[in-house]
C-alpha positions in Angstrom: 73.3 25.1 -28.1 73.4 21.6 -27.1 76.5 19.4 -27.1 75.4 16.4 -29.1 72.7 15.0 -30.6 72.1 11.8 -32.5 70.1 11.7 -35.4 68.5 8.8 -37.5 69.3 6.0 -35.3 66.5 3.4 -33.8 65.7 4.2 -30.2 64.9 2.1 -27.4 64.5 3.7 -24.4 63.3 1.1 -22.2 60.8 3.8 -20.9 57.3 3.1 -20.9 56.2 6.7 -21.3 58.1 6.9 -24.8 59.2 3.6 -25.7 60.8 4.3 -29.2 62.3 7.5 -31.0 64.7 8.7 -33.8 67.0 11.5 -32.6 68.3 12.2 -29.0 69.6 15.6 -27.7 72.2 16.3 -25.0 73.3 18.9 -22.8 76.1 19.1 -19.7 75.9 15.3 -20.0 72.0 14.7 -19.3 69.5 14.0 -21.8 66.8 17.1 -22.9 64.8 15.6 -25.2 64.1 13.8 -28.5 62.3 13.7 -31.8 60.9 17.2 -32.7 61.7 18.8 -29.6 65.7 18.6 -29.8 65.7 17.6 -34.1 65.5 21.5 -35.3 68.0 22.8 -32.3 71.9 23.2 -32.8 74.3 21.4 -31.2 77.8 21.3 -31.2 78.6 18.1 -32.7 75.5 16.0 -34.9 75.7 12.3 -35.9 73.5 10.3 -38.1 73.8 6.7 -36.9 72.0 5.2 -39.9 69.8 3.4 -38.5 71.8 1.5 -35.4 70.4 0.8 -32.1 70.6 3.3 -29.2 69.7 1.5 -25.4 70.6 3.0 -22.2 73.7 1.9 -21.1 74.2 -1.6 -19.7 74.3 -1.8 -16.1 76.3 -5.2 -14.7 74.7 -5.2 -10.9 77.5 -7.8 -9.2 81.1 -8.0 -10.6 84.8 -7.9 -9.5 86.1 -5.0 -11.4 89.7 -4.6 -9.9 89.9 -8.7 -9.4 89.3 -8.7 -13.2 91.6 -5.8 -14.0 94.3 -7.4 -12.2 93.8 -10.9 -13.6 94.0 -8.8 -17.1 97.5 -8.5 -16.2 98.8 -11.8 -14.7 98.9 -15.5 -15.5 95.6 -16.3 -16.7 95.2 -19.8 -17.4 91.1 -19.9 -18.3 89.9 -23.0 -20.5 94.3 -23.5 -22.3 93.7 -26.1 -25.1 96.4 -27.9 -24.0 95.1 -28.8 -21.1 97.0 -29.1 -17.5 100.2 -29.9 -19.1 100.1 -26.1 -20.9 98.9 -24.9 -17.5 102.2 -25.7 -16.0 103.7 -24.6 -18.8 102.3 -21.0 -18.4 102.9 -21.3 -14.2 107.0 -22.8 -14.9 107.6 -19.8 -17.0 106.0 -17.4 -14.8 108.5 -18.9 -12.4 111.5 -18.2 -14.6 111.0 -14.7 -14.8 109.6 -14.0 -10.5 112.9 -13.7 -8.2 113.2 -16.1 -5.4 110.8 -15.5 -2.7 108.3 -13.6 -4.6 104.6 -14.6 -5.1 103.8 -16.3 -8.4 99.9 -15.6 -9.3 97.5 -16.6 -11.2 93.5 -17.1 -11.9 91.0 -18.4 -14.5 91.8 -22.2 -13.5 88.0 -23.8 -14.2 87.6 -27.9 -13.3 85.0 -27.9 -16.1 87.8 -27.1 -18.6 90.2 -29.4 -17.1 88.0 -32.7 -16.9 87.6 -32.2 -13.4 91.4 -32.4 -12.5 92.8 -30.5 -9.9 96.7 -29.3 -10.5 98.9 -31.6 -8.8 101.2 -30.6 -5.6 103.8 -32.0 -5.7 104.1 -31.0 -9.9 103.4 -27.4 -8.6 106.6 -27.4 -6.2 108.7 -28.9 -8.9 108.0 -25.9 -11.5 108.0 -23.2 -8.5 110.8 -24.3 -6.1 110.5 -21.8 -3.4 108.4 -19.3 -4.9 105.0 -19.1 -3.9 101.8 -20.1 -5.9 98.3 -18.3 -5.5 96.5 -19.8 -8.5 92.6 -18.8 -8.0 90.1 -20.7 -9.1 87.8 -18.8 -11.8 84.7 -18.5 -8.9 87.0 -17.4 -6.6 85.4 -19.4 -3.9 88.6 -21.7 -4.1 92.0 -21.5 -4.8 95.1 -23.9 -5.6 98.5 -22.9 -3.4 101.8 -25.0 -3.3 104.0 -26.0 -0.2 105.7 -23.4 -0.1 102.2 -21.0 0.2 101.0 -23.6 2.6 104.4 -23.4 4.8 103.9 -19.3 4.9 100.7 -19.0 6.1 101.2 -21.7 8.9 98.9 -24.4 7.3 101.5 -26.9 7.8 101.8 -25.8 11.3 101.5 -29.1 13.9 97.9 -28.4 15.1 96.5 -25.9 12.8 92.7 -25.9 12.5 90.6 -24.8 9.7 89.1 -21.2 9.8 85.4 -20.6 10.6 83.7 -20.6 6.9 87.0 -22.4 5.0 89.2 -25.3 4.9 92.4 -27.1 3.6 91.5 -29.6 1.7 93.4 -32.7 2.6 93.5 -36.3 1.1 92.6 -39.3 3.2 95.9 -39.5 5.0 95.2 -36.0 6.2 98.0 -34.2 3.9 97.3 -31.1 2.3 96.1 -31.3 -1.1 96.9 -28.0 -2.2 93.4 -27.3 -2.5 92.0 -24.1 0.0 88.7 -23.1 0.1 86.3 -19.9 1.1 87.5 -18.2 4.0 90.9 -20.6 3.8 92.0 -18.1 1.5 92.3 -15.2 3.4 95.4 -16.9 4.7 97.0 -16.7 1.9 95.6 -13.4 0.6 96.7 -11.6 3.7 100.5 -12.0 2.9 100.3 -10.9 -0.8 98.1 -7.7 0.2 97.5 -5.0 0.4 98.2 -4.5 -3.2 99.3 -0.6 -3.9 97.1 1.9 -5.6 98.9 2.2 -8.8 98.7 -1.2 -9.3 94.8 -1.4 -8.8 94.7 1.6 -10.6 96.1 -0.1 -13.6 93.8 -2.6 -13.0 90.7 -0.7 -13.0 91.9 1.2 -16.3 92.5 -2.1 -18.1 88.9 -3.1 -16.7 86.7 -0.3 -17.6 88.4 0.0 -20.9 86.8 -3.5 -21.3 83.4 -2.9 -19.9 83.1 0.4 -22.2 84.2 -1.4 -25.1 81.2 -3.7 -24.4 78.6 -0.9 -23.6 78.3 -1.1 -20.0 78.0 2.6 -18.5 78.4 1.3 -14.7 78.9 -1.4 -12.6 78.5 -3.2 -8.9 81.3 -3.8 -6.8 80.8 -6.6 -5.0 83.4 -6.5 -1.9 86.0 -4.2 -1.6 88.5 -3.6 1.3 88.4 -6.3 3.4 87.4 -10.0 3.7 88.9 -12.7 1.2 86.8 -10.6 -1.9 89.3 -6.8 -1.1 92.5 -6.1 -2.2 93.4 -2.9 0.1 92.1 -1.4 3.1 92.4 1.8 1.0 90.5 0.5 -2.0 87.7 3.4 -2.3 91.0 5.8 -2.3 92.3 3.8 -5.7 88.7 4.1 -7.2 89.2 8.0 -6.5 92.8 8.1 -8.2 91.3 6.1 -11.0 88.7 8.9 -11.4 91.2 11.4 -11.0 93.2 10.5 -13.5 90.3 9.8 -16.1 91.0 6.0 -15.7 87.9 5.1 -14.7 85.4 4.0 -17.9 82.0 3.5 -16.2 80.2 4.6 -13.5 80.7 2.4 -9.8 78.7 1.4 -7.0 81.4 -0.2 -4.5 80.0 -2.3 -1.9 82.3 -2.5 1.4 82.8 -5.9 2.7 80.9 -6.4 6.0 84.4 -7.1 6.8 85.4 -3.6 6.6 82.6 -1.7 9.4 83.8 -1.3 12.3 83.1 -0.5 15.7 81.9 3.3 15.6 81.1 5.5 18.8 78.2 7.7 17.9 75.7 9.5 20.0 73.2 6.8 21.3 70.3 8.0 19.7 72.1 8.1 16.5 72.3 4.3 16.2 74.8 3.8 14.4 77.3 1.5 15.9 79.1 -0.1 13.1 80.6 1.8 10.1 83.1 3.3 8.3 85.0 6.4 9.9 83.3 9.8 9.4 79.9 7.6 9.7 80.6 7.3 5.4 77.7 4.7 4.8 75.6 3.2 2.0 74.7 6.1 -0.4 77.6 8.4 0.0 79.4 9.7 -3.1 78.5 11.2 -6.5 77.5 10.0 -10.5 80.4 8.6 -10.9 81.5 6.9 -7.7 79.0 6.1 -4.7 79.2 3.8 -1.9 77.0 1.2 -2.0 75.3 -1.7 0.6 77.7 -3.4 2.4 78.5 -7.1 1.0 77.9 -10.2 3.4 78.7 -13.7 2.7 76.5 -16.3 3.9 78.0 -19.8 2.1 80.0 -20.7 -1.0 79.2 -21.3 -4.4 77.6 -24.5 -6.1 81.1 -24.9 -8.6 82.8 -26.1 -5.4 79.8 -27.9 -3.7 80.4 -24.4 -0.7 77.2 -23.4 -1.3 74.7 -23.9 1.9 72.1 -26.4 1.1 68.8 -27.6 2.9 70.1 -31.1 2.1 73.2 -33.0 0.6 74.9 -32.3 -2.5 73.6 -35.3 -5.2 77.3 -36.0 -5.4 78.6 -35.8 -1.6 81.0 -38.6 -1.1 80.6 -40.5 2.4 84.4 -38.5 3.6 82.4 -35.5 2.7 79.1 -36.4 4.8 81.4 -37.8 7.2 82.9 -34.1 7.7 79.9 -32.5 7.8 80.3 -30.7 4.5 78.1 -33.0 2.5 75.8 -29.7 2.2 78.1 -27.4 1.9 78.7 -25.0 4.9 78.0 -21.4 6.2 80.8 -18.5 6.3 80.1 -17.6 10.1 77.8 -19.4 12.9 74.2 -18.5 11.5 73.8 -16.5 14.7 76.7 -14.5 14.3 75.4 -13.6 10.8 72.1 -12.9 12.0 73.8 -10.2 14.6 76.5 -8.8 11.7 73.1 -8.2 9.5 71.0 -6.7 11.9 73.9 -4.5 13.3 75.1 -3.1 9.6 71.2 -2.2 8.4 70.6 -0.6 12.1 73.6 1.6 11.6 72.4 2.8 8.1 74.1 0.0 5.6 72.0 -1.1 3.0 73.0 -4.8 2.3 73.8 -7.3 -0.4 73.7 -10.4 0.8 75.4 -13.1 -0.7 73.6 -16.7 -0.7 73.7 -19.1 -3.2 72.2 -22.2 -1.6 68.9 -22.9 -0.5 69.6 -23.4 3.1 71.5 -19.8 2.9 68.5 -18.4 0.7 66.1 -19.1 3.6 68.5 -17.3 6.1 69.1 -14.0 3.9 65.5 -13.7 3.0 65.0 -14.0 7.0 67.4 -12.2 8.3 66.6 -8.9 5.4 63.3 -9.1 6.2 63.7 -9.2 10.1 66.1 -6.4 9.8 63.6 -4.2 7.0 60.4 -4.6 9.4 62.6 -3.4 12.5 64.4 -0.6 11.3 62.3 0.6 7.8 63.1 0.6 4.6 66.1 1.9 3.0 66.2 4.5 0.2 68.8 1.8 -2.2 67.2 -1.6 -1.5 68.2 -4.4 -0.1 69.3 -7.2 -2.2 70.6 -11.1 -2.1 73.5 -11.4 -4.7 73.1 -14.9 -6.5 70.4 -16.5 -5.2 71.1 -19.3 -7.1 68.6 -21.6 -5.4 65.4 -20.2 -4.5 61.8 -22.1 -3.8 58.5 -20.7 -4.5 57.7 -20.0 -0.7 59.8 -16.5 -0.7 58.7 -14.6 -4.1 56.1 -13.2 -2.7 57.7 -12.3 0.2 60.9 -10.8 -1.7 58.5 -8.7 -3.8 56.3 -7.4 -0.7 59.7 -6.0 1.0 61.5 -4.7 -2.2 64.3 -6.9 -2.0 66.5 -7.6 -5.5 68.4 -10.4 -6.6 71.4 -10.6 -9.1 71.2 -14.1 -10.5 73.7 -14.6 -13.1 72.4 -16.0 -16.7 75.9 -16.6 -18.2 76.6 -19.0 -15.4 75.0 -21.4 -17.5 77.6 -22.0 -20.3 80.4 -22.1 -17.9 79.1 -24.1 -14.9 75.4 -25.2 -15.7 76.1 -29.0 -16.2 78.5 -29.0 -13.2 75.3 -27.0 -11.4 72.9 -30.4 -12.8 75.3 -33.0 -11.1 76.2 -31.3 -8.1 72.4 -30.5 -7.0 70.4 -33.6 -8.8 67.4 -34.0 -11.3 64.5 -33.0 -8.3 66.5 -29.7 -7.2 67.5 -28.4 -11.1 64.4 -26.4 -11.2 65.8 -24.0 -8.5 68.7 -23.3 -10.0 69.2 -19.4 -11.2 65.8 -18.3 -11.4 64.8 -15.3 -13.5 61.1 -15.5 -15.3 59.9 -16.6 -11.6 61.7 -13.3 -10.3 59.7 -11.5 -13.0 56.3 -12.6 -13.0 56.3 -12.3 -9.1 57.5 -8.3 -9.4 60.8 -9.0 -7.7 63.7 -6.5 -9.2 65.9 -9.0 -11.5 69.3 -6.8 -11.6 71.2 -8.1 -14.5 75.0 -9.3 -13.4 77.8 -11.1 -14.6 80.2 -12.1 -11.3 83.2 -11.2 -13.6 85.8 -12.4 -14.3 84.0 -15.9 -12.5 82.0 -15.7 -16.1 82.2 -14.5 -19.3 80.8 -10.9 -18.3 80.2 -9.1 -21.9 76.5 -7.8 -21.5 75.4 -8.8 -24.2 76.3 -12.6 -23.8 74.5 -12.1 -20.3 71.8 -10.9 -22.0 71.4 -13.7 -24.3 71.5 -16.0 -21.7 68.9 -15.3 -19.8 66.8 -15.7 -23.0 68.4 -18.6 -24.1 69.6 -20.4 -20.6 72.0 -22.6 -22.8 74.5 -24.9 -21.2 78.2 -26.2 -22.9 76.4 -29.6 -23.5 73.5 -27.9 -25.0 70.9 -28.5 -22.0 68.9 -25.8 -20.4 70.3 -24.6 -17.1 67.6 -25.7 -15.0 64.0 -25.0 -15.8 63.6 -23.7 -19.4 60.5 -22.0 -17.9 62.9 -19.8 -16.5 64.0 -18.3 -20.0 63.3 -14.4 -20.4 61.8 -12.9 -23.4 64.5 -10.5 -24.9 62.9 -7.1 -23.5 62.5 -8.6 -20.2 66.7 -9.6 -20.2 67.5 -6.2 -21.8 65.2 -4.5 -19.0 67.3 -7.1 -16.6 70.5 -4.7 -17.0 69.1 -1.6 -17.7 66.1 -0.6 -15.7 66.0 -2.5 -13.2 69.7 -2.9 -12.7 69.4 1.0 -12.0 66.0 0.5 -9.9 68.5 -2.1 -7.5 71.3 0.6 -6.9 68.7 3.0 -6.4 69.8 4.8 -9.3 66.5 5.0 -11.1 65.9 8.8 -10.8 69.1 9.3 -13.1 69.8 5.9 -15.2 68.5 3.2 -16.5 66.2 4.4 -19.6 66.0 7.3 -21.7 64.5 9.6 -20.8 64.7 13.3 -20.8 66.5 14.5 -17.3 68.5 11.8 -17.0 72.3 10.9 -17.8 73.0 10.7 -21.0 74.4 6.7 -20.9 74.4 4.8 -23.7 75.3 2.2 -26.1 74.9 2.2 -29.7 74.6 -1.2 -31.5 75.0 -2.1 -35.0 71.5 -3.8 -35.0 68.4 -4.3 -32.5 68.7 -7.4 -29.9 64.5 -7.3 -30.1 64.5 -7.7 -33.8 68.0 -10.3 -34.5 67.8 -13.9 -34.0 68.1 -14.3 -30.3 71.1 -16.8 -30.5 73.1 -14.0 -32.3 72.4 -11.1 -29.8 76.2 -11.8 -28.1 77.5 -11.3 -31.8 76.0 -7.4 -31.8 78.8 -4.9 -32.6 79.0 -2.2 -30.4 79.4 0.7 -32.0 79.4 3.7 -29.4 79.2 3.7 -25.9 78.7 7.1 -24.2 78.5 8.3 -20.2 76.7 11.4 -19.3 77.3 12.1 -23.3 81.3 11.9 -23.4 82.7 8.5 -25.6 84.4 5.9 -23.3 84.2 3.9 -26.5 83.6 4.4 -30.5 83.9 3.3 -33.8 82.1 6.1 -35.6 
C-alpha cells in the first residue's frame, strides 16, 4: 500500500524522460511511479488536486537562513514609508524596552529606500544613550553602528587601523561616520556572538516555516560558523537541534565559512591539512542536513561599491580613488586567497566562491580552475556564488570544468538601478548574467541571498524572465532574460545538479524524494508578470506536508 498519491493534478516534472503526467504515487517518502502504474494501486491517503500544478520542490542555491530567521524576530526596518524619521522611531523604542548596556539590533536598512541617506550619528546616540546599535544593512556587506558600538570594539582607539578586507568609514576630518564595512564588521559581530542555540533554533523554525509556505523543499547555506557571515562556532549543532525537534521545514546544505577549517594533522599521504575536526568535510551528512563546499569571500557587493572591479566604479568620488577604493577592494591579499583556495579543495572542500566583481570574477574562475586541474574533480561541484559581473572570455571555460554560478534574478527590483549607476552604461551588460550561463551549458543554480532580497521562489523565478528593475528598466542586458522553463529549471534541476543532489532531487521522477510544490495554476501557461502571484497550495518533503491548504 503506498502512503500517498495525488490524483488529477497537472504534472511538471522537469524530467526530460517524462516531461508531463496526471497522478503521482508515494512510498517511505520517495516517489514510485505515475500515471497507470501507481493510478489503480491503494494508498493510504488519495487527493484529487483538480487540476493544480505539481513541480519538484523549489531549491534556493545561496541564502542566509538563520540571518533571516533571526531578522524575523528583531527590529526590521526594510523600505518604512515614513522614511528615516520612522526608522528612528522603530530603533528609539527598541531602546525603551533593551536595559542599559545591552545590544540594540536591527537589519533591512536599504539606501535605495531611503534616497540614498545614511542614518545619522550623532541622531543614533541621542535615541540610544549608551546602548549599543548593530543596524545591518539589507546586503549585509555593510552595517550602521553608533558611538557607543564604535567605543567597544576599539574603533575609536588612538591609532586603530582598518582590517584587511573592511573599513570605518570616516568623513573628511577623519571622524567616524558610523558607517562599517565588509570585514569591519566582524568587530562588532564578535561582541554580540556567539548567539545560543535556542535562539538560532527559533530562528531557523521561523525561517523554514517561511520557505515551506513558499514551496521551497531545501536550501544553501551560505556561511555558517565563522567569518562576519556565522553566528556560532557551534552552528551545524543548532541545525541538528532544529532537526531534532522537527523545526527544520526544508532540506539544508550548510556551507562552512573558509573561516571555520583549521589546521588539521593527518597522515601525509592523506592530504588533508585543513578541516574540520574528525576530518567532517564537504559531503558529510544525510537528506536532510549535509555539509556542503566551504564559503570564500573574494570582494564585496556592487550595493556598496565593495565589489572588486577591473576598473573604477562610474561613480567613485576623487576621496575614494584617492584611497584606493575607487574599485572596490579584495577581502584578503589575492595571494593569500589563492593559498586559502588551493589548501581547502586539496584537503577535500568543495568550494563556493564568492565574487561579485569582475576583477574578483577573473581570480575565482582562476584560482577554481587551477585548484580542479591539480587535484581532480570533485563529486559536488565547484561553484562562484554571485557572479554578478562576468565577460564572455570565461563561459566556456566555466562550462568545460563544471563550475556553477548562483546569480540572483530578484536583485533586480531591489538594487538594479543602483547596479546601472554604480558600474556605467559600457559595463551594464555584465551585470547578473543568466541566458549567457545557459546557452554556454554552465549550471545556473537559482538563489535568492535572503533576507539581502525578496527571496519567495517564485518572485525569483519571475525575474529571471522578466529582469525588471523599480524604475521599470531591464537589469542589464534584456538578452539576458530566461524563458520561463529555463528559470523554473534554474531552481529545480539544476539547483539540485549544483549541490550534487541530482541523483535524489530536483525532478520527478520515480526513485527520487518525493519534494514538491503544488500551485494553484501553471507558471508555463500564466502571464509571466503574474507568476510571483501563484498561490501555493501544498508543499511536501519526501511526501510529509511542511505546508497546505488542502
Amino acid at each position: 500500500m503506498l502512503d500517498l498519491i495525488l490524483d488529477d493534478a497537472v504534472i511538471r516534472t522537469m524530467d526530460d524522460d517524462r516531461p508531463r503526467a496526471r497522478t503521482v504515487g508515494i512510498w517511505r517518502g520517495r516517489i514510485v511511479g505515475f500515471d497507470d502504474d501507481v493510478r489503480s494501486l491503494n494508498a493510504r491517503r488519495r487527493l484529487k488536486l483538480h487540476g493544480a500544478t505539481v513541480l519538484p520542490g523549489f531549491h534556493d542555491a545561496h541564502c542566509h537562513t538563520a540571518w533571516y530567521g533571526l531578522t524575523l524576530a528583531g527590529v526590521d526596518v526594510t523600505a518604512l514609508p515614513g522614511g528615516l524619521p520612522e526608522v528612528y522611531e522603530k530603533i528609539q523604542a527598541a531602546a525603551a524596552r533593551t536595559p542599559e548596556g545591552d545590544w540594540i539590533q536591527a537589519a533591512g536598512y536599504g539606501l535605495r529606500d531611503y534616497d540614498g541617506q545614511y542614518p545619522d550619528l550623532a541622531t543614533l546616540d541621542r535615541i540610544t544613550g549608551d546602548r549599543p546599535l548593530f543596524l545591518r544593512q539589507q546586503s549585509g556587506h555593510t552595517s550602521f553602528v553608533n558611538t557607543a558600538a564604535m567605543r567597544l570594539a576599539g574603533m575609536l582607539e588612538p591609532g586603530f587601523r582598518d582590517p584587511e578586507g573592511g573599513r570605518v568609514v570616516r568623513d573628511a576630518a577623519g571622524n567616524p561616520t558610523g558607517l562599517i564595512e565588509e570585514t569591519a564588521q566582524e568587530l562588532v559581530q564578535d561582541l554580540i556572538r556567539p548567539y545560543s542555540l535556542l535562539s538560532l533554533v527559533d530562528a531557523l523554525d521561523r525561517a523554514t516555516s517561511a520557505y515551506a509556505a513558499e514551496g521551497i523543499t531545501s536550501f544553501g547555506e551560505a556561511g555558517i560558523a565563522a567569518g562576519w557571515i556565522g553566528h556560532s562556532p557551534i552552528e551545524l549543532h543548532a541545525y541538528q537541534l532544529a532537526r531534532e525537534a522537527g523545526s527544520l521545514h526544508a532540506r539544508a546544505q550548510l556551507m562552512p565559512s573558509v573561516d571555520a577549517l583549521h589546521a588539521v594533522t593527518a597522515h601525509a599521504h592523506d592530504d588533508m591539512t585543513r578541516g574540520l575536526d574528525l576530518g567532517l568535510r564537504t559531503g558529510f551528512g544525510d537528506e536532510w542536513l549535509r555539509i556542503g563546499p566551504a564559503k570564500v569571500f573574494l570582494d564585496g557587493a556592487l550595493s556598496s561599491e565593495t565589489a572588486a572591479l577591473r576598473e573604477p566604479y562610474a561613480t567613485a568620488t576623487q576621496a575614494g580613488r584617492a584611497a584606493g577604493t575607487a574599485s572596490g577592494y579584495l577581502q584578503e591579499d589575492e595571494q593569500h586567497l589563492r593559498r586559502t583556495i588551493l589548501e581547502a579543495y586539496r584537503s577535500g572542500w568543495s568550494l563556493a566562491v564568492h565574487a561579485i566583481g569582475d576583477r574578483a570574477v577573473d581570480l575565482a574562475v582562476a584560482h577554481l580552475v587551477e585548484a580542479q586541474e591539480t587535484f581532480g574533480r570533485r563529486r559536488v561541484p565547484n561553484r562562484i556564488e554571485h557572479a554578478g559581473m562576468l565577460h564572455d572570455e570565461h563561459l566556456a571555460t566555466l562550462a568545460a570544468h563544471g563550475i556553477a554560478v548562483t546569480p540572483q534574478a530578484a536583485f533586480a527590483q531591489n538594487i538594479g538601478d543602483a547596479m546601472h549607476r554604480s558600474v556605467g552604461p559600457d559595463r551594464r551588460c555584465l551585470l547578473y548574467r543568466a541566458r549567457s550561463f545557459v546557452d554556454a551549458g554552465v549550471m545556473l543554480a537559482g538563489s535568492s541571498d535572503r533576507p539581502c532580497a525578496d527571496g519567495t521562489a517564485l518572485r525569483g523565478i519571475q525575474a529571471f524572465v522578466d529582469r525588471l528593475t523599480a524604475s521599470g528598466d531591464i537589469m542589464g542586458d534584456a538578452a539576458e532574460r530566461l524563458t520561463v522553463e529555463q528559470a523554473l529549471t534554474a531552481y529545480t534541476r539544476t539547483a539540485a545538479e549544483a549541490a550534487g543532489d541530482a541523483a535524489d532531487k530536483g525532478t520527478l521522477t520515480a526513485g527520487k524524494l518525493a519534494d514538491m510544490v503544488v500551485l494553484a495554476d501553471d507558471p508555463l501557461t500564466v502571464d509571466p508578470a503574474t507568476i510571483h502571484d501563484i498561490p501555493v497550495v501544498a508543499t511536501l518533503a519526501g511526501g510529509e506536508f511542511t505546508h497546505t491548504t488542502l
